[in-house]
One Martini backbone bead per residue (centre of mass of N, CA, C, O) as a GRO file, in nm:
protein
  147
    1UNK     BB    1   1.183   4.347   0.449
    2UNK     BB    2   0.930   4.145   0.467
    3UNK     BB    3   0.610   4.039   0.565
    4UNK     BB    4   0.751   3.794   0.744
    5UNK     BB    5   1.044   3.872   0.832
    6UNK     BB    6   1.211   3.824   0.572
    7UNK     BB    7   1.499   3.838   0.437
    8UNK     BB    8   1.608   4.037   0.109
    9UNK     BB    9   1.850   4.001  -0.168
   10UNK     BB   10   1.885   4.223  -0.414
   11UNK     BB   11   2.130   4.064  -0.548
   12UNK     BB   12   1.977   3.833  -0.674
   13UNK     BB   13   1.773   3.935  -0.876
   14UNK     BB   14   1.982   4.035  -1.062
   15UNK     BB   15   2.120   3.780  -1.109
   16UNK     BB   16   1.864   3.645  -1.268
   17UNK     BB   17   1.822   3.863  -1.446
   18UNK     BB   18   2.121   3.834  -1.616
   19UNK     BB   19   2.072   3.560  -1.688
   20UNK     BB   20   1.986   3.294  -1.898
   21UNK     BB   21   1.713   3.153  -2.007
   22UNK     BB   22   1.531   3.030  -2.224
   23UNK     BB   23   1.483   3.240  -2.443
   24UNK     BB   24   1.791   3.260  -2.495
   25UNK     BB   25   1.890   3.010  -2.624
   26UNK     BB   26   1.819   3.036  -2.947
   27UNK     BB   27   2.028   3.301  -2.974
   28UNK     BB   28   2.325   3.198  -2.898
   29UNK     BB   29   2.669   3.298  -3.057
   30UNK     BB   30   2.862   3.202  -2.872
   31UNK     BB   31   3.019   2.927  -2.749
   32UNK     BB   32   2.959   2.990  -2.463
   33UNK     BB   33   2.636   2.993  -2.494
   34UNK     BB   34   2.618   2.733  -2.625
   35UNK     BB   35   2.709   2.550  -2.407
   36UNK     BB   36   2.529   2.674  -2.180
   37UNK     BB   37   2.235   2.608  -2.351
   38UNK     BB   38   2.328   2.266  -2.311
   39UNK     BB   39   2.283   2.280  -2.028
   40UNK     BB   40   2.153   2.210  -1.771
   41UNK     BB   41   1.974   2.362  -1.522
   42UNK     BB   42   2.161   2.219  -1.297
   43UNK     BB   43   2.434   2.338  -1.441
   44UNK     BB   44   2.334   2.630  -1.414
   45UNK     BB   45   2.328   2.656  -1.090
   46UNK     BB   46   2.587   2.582  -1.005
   47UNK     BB   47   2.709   2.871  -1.110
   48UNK     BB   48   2.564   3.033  -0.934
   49UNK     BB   49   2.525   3.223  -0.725
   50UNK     BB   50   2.395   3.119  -0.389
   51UNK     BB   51   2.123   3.269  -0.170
   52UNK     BB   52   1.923   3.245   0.019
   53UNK     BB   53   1.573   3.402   0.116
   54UNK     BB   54   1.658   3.277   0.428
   55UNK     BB   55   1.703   3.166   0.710
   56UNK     BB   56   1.827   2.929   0.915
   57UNK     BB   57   1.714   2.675   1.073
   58UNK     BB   58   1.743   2.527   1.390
   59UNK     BB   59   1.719   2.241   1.252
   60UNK     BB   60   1.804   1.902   1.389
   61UNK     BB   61   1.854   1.612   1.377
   62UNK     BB   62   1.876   1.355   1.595
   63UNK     BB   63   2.174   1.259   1.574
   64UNK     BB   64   2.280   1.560   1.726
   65UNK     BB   65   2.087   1.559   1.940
   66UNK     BB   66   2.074   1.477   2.279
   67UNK     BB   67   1.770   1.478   2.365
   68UNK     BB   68   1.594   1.287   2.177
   69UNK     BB   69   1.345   1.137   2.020
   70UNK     BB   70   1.292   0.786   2.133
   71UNK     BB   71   1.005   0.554   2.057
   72UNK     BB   72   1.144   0.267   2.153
   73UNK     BB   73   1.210   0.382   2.420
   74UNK     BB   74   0.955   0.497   2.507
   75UNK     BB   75   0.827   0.211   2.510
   76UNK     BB   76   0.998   0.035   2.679
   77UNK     BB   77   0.957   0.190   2.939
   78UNK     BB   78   0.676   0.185   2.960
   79UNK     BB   79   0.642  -0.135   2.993
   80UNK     BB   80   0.774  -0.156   3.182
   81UNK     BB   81   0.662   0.021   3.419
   82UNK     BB   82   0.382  -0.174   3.385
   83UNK     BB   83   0.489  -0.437   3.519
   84UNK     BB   84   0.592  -0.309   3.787
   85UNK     BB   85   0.330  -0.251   3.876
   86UNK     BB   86   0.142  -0.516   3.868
   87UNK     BB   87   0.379  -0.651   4.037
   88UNK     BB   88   0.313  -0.431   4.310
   89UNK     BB   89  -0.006  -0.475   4.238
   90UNK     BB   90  -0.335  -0.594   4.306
   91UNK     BB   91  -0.599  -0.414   4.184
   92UNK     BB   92  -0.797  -0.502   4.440
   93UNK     BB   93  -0.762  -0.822   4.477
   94UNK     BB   94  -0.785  -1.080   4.666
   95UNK     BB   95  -0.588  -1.310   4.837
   96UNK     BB   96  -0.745  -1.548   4.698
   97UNK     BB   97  -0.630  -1.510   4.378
   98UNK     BB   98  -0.336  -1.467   4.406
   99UNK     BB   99  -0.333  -1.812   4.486
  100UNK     BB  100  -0.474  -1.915   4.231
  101UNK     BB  101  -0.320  -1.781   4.004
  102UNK     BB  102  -0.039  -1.919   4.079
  103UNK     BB  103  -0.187  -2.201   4.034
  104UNK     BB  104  -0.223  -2.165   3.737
  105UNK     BB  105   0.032  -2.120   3.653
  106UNK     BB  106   0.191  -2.377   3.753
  107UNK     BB  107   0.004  -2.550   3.581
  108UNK     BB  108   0.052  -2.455   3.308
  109UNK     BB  109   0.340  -2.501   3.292
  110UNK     BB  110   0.320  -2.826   3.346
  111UNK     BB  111   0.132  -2.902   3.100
  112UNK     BB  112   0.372  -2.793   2.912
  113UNK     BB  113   0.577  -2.985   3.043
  114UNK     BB  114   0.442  -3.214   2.904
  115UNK     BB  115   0.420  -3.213   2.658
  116UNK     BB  116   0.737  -3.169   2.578
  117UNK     BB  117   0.773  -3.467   2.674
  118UNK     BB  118   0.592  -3.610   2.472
  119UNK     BB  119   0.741  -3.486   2.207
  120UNK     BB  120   1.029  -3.638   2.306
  121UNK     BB  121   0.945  -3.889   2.296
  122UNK     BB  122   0.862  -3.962   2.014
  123UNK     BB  123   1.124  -3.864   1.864
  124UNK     BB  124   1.259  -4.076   1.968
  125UNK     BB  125   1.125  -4.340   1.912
  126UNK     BB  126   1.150  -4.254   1.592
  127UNK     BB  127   1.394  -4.303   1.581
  128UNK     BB  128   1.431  -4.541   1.644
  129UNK     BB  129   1.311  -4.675   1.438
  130UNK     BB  130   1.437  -4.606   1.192
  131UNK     BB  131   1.683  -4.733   1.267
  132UNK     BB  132   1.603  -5.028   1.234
  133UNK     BB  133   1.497  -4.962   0.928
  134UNK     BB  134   1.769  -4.947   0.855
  135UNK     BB  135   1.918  -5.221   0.938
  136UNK     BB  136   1.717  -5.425   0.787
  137UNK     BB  137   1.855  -5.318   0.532
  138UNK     BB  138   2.093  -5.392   0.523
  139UNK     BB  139   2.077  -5.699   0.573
  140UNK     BB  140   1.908  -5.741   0.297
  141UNK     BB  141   1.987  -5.569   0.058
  142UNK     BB  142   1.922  -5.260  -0.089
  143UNK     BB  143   1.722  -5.166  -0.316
  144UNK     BB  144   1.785  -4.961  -0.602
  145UNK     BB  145   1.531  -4.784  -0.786
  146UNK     BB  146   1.487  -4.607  -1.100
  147UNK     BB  147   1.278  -4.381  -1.295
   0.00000   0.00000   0.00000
């Protein structure tokens, strides 16, 4: 055992030692060695028995844990639980704010819905006119000229 508690396998380093390394690439005689020594880093670690020496941490991603930590959810919760407070606290103020603060609220809302009005009174408008001289070109017998 290691000095922080680590178990090493001793029988890794031996096999370590045996593999042939960078320095033997360029004396290999038979056509086998000839073949490992052309063979990437990557494929020759694959041909090796491999055992970590230390053991498997406990630790595993959040999508197999039961209940991991969800970030999202975790806003979701606080933003909801905030509102439902907001909703039924006064916050200390007086209930005469409270009283006017939803009369302002409803006129908010109010005057944004006469803007929205507005609005669709416009395109509709717009709309007719189009149609108007639209009709007019129709009668004219509109010339189209291309440039």
């Amino acid at each position: 055992m290691g000095e922080n508690g680590v178990e090493f396998d001793d029988r890794l380093d031996d096999q370590l030692d045996d593999s042939p390394g960078v320095e033997d690439a360029g004396h290999a005689s038979s056509g086998a060695e000839e073949e490992a020594s052309s063979a990437s880093a990557r494929q020759r670690a694959r041909t090796r028995a491999y055992r970590p020496r230390y053991a498997r941490p406990d630790r595993r991603p959040a999508s197999e844990r039961e209940h991991a930590f969800n970030a999202l959810v975790w806003l979701l919760e606080g933003a909801t639980g905030l509102l439902e407070e907001l909703r039924h606290n006064d916050l200390g103020l007086p209930e005469d704010f409270w009283v006017h603060a939803y009369a302002a609220r409803r006129e908010s809302l109010l005057a944004v819905r006469a803007i929205l009005d507005d609005l669709i009174e416009r395109s509709e408008a717009d709309q007719i006119q189009e149609r108007a001289r639209e009709e007019r070109r129709q009668r004219r017998g509109g010339i189209n000229v291309d440039f």
